[in-house]
Structure formats: structure tokens, C-alpha cells
Backbone and ligand atoms as CSV (ligand in chain L), in Angstrom:
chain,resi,resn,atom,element,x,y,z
A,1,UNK,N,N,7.975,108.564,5.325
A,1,UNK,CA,C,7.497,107.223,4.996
A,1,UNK,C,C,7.900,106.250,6.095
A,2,UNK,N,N,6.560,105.181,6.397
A,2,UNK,CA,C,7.316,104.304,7.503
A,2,UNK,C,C,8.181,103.339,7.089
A,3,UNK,N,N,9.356,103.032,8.218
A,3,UNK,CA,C,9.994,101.749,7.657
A,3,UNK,C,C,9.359,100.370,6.770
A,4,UNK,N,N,9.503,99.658,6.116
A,4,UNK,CA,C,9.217,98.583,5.698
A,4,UNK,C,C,9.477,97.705,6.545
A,5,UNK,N,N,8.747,96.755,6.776
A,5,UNK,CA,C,8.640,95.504,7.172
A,5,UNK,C,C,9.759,94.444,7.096
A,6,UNK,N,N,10.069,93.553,7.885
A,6,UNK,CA,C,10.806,92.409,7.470
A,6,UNK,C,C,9.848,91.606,6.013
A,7,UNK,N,N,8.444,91.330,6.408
A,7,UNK,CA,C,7.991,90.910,5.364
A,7,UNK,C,C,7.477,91.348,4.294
A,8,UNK,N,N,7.500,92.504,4.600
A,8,UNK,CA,C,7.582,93.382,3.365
A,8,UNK,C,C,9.013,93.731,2.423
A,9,UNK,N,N,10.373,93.362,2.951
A,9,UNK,CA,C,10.914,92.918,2.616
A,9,UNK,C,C,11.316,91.802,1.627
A,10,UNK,N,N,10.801,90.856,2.450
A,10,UNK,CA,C,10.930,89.080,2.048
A,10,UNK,C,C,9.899,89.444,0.552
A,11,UNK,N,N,8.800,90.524,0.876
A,11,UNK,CA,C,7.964,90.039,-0.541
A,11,UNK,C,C,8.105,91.052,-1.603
A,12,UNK,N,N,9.066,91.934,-1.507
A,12,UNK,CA,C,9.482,92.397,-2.482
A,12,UNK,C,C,10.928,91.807,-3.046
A,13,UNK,N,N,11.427,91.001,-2.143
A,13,UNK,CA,C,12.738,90.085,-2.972
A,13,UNK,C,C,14.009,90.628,-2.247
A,14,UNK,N,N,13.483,91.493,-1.192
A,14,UNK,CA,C,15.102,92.266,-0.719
A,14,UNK,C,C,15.772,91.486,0.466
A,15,UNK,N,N,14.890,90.752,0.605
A,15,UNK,CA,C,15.511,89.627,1.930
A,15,UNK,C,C,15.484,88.122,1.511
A,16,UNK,N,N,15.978,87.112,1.369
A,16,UNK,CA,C,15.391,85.495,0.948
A,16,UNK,C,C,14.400,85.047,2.054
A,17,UNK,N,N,13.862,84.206,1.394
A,17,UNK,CA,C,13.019,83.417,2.312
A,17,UNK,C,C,12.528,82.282,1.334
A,18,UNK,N,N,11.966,81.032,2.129
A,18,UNK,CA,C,11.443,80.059,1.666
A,18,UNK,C,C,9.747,79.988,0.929
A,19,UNK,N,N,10.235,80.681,-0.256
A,19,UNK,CA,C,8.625,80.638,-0.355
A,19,UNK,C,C,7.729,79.759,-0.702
A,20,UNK,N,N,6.850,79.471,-0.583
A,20,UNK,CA,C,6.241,78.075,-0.421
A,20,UNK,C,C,4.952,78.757,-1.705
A,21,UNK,N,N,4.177,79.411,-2.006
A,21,UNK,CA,C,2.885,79.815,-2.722
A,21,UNK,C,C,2.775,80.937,-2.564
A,22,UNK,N,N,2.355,81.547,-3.321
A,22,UNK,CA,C,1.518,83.525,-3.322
A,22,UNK,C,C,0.847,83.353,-4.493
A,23,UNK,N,N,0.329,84.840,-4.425
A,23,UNK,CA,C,-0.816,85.004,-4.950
A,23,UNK,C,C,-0.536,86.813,-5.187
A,24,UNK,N,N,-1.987,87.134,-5.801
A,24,UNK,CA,C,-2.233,88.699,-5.958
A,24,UNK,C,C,-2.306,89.488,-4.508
A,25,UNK,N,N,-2.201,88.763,-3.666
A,25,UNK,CA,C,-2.882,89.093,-2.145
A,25,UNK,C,C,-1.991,88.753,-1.123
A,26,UNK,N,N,-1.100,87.801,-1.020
A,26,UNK,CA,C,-0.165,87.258,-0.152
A,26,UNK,C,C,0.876,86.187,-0.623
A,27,UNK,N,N,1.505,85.801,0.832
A,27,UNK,CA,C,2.578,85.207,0.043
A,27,UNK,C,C,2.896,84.080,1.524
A,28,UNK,N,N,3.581,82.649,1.170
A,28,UNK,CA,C,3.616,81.739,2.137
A,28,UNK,C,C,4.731,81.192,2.195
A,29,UNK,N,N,5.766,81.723,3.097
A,29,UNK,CA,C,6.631,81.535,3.530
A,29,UNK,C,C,7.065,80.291,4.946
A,30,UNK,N,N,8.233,79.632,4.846
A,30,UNK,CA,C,8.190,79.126,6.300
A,30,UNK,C,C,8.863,79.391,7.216
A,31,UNK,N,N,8.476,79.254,7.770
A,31,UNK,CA,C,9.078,80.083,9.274
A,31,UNK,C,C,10.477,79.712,9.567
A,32,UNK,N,N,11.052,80.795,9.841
A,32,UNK,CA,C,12.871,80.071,10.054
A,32,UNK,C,C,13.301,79.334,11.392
A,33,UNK,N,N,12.105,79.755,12.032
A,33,UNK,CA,C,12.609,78.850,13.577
A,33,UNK,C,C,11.411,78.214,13.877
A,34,UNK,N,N,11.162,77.217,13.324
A,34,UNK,CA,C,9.966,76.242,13.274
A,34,UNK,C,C,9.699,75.377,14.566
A,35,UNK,N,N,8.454,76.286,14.897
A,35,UNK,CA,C,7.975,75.278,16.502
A,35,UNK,C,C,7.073,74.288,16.072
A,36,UNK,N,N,7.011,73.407,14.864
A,36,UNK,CA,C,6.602,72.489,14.708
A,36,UNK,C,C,6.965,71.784,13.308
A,37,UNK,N,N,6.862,70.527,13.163
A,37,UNK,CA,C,7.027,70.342,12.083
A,37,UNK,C,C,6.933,70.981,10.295
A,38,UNK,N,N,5.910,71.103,10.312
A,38,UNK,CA,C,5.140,71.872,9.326
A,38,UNK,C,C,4.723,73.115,10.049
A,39,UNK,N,N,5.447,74.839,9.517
A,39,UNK,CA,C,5.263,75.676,10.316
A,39,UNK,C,C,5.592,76.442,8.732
A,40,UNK,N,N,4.177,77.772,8.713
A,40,UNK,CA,C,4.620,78.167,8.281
A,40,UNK,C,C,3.980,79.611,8.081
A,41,UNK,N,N,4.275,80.740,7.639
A,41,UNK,CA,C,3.381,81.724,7.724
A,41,UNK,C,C,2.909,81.941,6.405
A,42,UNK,N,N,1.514,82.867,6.401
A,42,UNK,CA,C,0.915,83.461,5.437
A,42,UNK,C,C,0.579,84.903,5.906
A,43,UNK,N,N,1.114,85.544,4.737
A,43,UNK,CA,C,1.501,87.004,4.721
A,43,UNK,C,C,0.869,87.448,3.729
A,44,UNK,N,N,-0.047,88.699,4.498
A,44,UNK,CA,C,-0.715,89.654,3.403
A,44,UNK,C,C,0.682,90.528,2.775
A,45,UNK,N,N,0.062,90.833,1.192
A,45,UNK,CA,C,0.910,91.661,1.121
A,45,UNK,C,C,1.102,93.240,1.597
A,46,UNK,N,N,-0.286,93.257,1.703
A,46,UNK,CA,C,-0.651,94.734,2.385
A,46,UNK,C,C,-0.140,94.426,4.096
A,47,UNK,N,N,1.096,95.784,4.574
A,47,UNK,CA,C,1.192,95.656,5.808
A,47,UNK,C,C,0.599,96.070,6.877
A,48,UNK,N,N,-0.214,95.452,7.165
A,48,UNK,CA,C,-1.267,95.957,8.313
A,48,UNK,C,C,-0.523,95.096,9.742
A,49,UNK,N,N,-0.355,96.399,10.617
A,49,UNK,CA,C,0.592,95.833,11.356
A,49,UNK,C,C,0.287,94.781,12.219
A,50,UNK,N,N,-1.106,94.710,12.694
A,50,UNK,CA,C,-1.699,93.992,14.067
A,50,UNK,C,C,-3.001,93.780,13.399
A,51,UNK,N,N,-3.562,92.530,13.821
A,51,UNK,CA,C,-4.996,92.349,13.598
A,51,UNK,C,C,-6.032,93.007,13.931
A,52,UNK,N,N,-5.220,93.538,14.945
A,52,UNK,CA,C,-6.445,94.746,15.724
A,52,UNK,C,C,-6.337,96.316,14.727
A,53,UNK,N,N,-4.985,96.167,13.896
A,53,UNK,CA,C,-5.482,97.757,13.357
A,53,UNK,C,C,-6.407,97.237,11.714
A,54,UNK,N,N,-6.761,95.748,11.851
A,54,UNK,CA,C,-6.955,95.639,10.426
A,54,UNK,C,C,-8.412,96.439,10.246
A,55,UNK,N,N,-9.685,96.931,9.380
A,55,UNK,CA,C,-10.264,97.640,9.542
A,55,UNK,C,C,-11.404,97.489,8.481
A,56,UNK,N,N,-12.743,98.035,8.280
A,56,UNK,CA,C,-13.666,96.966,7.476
A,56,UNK,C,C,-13.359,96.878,6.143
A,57,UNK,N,N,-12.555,98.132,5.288
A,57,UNK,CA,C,-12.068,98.049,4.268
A,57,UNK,C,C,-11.156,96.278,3.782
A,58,UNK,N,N,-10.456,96.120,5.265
A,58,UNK,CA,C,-9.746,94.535,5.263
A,58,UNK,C,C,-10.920,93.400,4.935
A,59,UNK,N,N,-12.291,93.211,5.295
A,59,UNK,CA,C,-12.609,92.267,5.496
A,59,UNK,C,C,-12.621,91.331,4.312
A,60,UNK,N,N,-12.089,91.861,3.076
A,60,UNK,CA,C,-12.348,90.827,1.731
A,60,UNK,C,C,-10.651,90.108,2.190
A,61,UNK,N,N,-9.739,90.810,2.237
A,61,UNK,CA,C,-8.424,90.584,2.418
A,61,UNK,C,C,-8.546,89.680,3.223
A,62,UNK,N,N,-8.864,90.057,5.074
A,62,UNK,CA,C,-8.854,88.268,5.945
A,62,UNK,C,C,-9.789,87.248,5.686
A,63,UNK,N,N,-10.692,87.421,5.130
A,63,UNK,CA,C,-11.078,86.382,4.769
A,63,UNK,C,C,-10.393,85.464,3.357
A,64,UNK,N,N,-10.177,86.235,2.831
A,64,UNK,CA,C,-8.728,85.006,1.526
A,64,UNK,C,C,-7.539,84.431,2.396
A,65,UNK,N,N,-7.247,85.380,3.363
A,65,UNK,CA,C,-6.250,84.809,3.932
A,65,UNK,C,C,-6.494,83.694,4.791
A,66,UNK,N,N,-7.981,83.397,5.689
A,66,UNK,CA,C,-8.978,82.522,5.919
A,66,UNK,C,C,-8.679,81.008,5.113
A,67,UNK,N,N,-9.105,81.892,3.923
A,67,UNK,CA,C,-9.616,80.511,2.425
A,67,UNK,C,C,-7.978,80.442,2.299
A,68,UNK,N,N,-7.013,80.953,2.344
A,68,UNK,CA,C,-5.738,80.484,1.735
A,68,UNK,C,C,-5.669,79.214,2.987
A,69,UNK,N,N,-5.533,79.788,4.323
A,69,UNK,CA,C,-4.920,78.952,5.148
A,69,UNK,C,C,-5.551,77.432,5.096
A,70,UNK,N,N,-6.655,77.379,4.586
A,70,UNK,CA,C,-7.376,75.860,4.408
A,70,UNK,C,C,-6.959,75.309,3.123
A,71,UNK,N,N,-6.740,76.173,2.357
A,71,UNK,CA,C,-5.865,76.150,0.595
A,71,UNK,C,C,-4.466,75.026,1.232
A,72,UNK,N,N,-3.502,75.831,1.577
A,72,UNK,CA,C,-2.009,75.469,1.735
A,72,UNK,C,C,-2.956,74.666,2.823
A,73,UNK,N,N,-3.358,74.417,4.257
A,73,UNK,CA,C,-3.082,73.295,4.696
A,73,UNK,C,C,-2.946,71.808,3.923
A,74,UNK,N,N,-4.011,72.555,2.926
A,74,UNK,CA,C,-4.388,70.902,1.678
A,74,UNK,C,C,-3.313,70.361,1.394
A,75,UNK,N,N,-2.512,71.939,0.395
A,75,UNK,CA,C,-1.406,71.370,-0.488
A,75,UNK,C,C,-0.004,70.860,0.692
A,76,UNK,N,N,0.084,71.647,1.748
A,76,UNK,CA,C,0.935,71.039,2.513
A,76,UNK,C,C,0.231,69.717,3.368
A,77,UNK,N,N,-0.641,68.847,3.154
A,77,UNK,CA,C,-1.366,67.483,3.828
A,77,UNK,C,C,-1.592,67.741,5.149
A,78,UNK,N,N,-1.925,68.712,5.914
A,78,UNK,CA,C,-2.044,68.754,7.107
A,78,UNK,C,C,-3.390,69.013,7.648
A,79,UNK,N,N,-3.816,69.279,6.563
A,79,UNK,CA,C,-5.486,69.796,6.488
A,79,UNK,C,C,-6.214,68.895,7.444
A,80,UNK,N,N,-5.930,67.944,7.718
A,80,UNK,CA,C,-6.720,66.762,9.142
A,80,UNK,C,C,-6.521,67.703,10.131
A,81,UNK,N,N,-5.377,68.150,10.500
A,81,UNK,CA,C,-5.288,68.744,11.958
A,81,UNK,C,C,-3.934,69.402,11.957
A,82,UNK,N,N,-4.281,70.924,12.305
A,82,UNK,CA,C,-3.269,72.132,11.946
A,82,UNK,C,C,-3.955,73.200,13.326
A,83,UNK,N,N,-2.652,73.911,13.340
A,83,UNK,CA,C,-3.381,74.977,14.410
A,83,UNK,C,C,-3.082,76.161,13.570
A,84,UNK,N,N,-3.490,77.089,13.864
A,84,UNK,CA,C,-4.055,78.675,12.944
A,84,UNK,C,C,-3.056,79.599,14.810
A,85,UNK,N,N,-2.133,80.218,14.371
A,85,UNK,CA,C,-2.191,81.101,15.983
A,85,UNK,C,C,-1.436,82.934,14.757
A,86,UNK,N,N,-2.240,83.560,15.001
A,86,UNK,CA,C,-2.164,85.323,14.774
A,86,UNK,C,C,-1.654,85.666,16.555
A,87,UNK,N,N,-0.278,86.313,16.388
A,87,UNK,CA,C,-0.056,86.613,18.151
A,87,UNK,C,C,-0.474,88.544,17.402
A,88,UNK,N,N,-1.251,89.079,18.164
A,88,UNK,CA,C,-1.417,90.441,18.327
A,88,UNK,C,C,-0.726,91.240,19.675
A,89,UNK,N,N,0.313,92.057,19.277
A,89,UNK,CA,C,0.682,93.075,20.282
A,89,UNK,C,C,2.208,92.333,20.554
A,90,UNK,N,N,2.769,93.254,21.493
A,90,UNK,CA,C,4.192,92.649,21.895
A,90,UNK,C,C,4.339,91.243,23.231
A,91,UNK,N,N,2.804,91.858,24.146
A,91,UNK,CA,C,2.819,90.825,25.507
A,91,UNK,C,C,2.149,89.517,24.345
A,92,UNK,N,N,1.829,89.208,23.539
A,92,UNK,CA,C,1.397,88.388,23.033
A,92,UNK,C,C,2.353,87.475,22.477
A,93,UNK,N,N,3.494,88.097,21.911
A,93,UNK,CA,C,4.553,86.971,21.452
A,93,UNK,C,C,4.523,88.085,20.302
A,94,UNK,N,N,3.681,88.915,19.854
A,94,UNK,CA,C,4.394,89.551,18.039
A,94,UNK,C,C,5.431,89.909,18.591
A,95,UNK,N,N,6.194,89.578,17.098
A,95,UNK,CA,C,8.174,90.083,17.086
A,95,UNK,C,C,7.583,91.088,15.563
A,96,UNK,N,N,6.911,90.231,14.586
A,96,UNK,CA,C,6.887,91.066,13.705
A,96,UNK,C,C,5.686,91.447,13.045
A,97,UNK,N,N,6.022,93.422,13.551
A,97,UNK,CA,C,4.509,94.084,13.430
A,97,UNK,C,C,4.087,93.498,11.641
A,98,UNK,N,N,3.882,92.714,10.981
A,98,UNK,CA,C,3.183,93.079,10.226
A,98,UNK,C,C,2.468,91.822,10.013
A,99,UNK,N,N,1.152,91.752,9.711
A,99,UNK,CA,C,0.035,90.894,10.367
A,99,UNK,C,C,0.888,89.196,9.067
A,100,UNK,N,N,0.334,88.325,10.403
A,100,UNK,CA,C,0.304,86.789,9.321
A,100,UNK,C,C,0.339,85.913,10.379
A,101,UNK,N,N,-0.527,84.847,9.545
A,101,UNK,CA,C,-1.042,83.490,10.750
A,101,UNK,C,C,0.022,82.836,10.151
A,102,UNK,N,N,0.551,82.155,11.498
A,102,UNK,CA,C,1.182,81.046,11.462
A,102,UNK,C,C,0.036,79.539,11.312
A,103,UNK,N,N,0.639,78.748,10.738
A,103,UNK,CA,C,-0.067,77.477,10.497
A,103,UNK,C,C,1.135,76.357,11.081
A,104,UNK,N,N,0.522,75.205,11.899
A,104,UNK,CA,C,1.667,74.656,12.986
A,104,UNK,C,C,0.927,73.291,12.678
A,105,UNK,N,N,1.539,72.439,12.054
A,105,UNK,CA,C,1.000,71.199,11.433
A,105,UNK,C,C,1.887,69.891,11.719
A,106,UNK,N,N,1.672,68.801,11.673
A,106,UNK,CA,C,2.122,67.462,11.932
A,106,UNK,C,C,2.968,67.235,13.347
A,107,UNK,N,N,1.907,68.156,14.334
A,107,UNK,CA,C,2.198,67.778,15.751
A,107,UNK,C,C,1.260,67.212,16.678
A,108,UNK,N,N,1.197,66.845,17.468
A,108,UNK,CA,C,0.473,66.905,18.433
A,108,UNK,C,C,0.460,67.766,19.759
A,109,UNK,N,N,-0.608,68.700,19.852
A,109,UNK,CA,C,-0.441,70.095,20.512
A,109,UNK,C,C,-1.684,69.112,21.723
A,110,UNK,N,N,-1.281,69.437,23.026
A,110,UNK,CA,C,-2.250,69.095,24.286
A,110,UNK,C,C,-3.375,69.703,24.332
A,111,UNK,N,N,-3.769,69.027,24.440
A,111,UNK,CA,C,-5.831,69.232,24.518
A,111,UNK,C,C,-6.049,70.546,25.417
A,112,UNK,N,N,-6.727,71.591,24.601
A,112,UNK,CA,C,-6.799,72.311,25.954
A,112,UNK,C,C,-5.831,73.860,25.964
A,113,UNK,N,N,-4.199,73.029,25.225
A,113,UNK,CA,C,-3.239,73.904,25.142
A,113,UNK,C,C,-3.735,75.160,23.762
A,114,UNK,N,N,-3.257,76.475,24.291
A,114,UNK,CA,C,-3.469,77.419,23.278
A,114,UNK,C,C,-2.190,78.151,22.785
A,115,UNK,N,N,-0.962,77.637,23.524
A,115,UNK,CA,C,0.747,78.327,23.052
A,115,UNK,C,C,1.059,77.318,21.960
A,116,UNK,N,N,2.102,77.913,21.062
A,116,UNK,CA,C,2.636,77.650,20.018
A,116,UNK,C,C,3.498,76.280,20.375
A,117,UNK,N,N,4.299,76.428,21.603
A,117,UNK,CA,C,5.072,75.010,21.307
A,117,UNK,C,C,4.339,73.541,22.300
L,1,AMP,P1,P,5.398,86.500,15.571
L,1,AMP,O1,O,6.272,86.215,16.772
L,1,AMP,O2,O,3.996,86.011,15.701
L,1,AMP,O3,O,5.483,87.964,15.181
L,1,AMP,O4,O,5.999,85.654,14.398
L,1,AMP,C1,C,7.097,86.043,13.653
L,1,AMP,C2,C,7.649,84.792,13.053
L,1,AMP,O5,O,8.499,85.150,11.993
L,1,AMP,C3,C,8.474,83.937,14.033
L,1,AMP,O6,O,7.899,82.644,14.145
L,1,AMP,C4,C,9.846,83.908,13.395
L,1,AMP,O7,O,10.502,82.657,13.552
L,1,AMP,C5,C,9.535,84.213,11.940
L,1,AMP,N1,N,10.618,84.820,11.189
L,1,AMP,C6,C,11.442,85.822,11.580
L,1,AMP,N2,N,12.299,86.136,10.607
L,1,AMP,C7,C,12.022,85.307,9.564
L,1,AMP,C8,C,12.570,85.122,8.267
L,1,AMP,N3,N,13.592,85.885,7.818
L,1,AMP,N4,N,12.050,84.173,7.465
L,1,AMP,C9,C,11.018,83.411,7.909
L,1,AMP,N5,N,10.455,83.525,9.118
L,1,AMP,C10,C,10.951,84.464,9.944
């Protein structure tokens, strides 16, 4: 069996974390080292490690996770202007293989700019 996840962890209760909302499908945690004000992730519960291994069986799954991230921007007020960043792979910035968009809210990110801080 493969190891479990850090967030597979966090969403079975064996690690703490800040949980912010879940559902039958995921769960919304905030990020412990917050590169922005309002930072926070949304985590399938299914661990699919990389966006790239997600597969067409996924497509009902990213798309809720889609509709969640416009959901919580609401309930967290950021819904005017939020950035969405999924890092895929290790040269990309993933630390942790198991898939979830960060949502990076009540900043002002440079026109143009596509990195997290
Ligand atoms: P990534 O680098 O895209 O894989 O994102 C992983 C994110 O998980 C980073 O922004 C970390 O700060 C965050 N993180 C790591 N450990 C925890 C934790 N225990 N609780 C909440 N967020 C975490």
C-alpha cells in the first residue's frame, strides 16, 4: 500500500489543520505558511497526486473543485479578485504530491506576474 499523504492525513483527523469547509468530495484548509493574506487550499479527498495524473474518470471531481473554489472565494469575500495557482511536478514548486489549488486572496499580485508571492 502507498504511503498516505500529508493531506490525506489532515483529512482523516491524524494531523490538525485549520479547517475552513468540506464536503463529500473535499476539504478547505489554510495554508500554514501563507503567501498572502487570505491563502488557502482546497483538497480533494481522493489522492491524486499531480494534475497531470488526474484522468477522465476525474472530470466530475475537478470540476466541483472548480465550483468549490468560486463557492469559498464568496464565503471567504475575496471573490472580486483571488488567484487560483495548482503547482504540478517538483521544478514547479509541488512539495505536496497530492493534488489542491491554492486560492491567494486580499493582495495585490503585479500585472502580468504568474508566481505565488
Ligand atoms: P505546494 O507547494 O503547491 O505543493 O503546496 C503545498 C502547500 O501546503 C504549501 O503552501 C504549504 O505551506 C502547505 N502546507 C504544508 N503543510 C501544511 C499543513 N500541515 N497545514 C496546512 N498547510 C500546509
Amino acid at each position: 500500500m502507498s504511503e498516505e499523504t500529508l493531506f490525506t492525513k489532515i483529512i482523516n483527523g491524524d494531523i490538525p489543520a485549520d479547517v475552513l469547509f468540506e464536503d463529500e468530495q473535499c476539504i478547505c484548509i489554510k495554508d500554514i505558511h501563507p503567501q498572502a493574506p487570505t491563502h488557502v487550499l482546497v483538497i480533494p479527498r481522493k489522492p491524486i497526486p499531480r494534475l497531470s495524473d488526474a484522468s477522465e474518470a476525474d472530470k466530475a471531481l475537478l470540476g466541483h473543485l472548480m465550483l468549490q473554489v468560486g463557492e469559498i472565494a464568496r464565503k471567504l469575500g475575496v471573490d472580486d479578485a483571488f488567484r487560483v495557482v495548482i503547482n504540478n511536478g517538483e521544478s514547479a514548486g509541488q512539495t505536496v504530491f497530492h493534488l489542491h489549488l491554492h486560492i491567494l486572496g486580499n493582495k495585490t499580485f503585479d500585472e502580468g506576474s504568474l508566481g505565488m508571492h
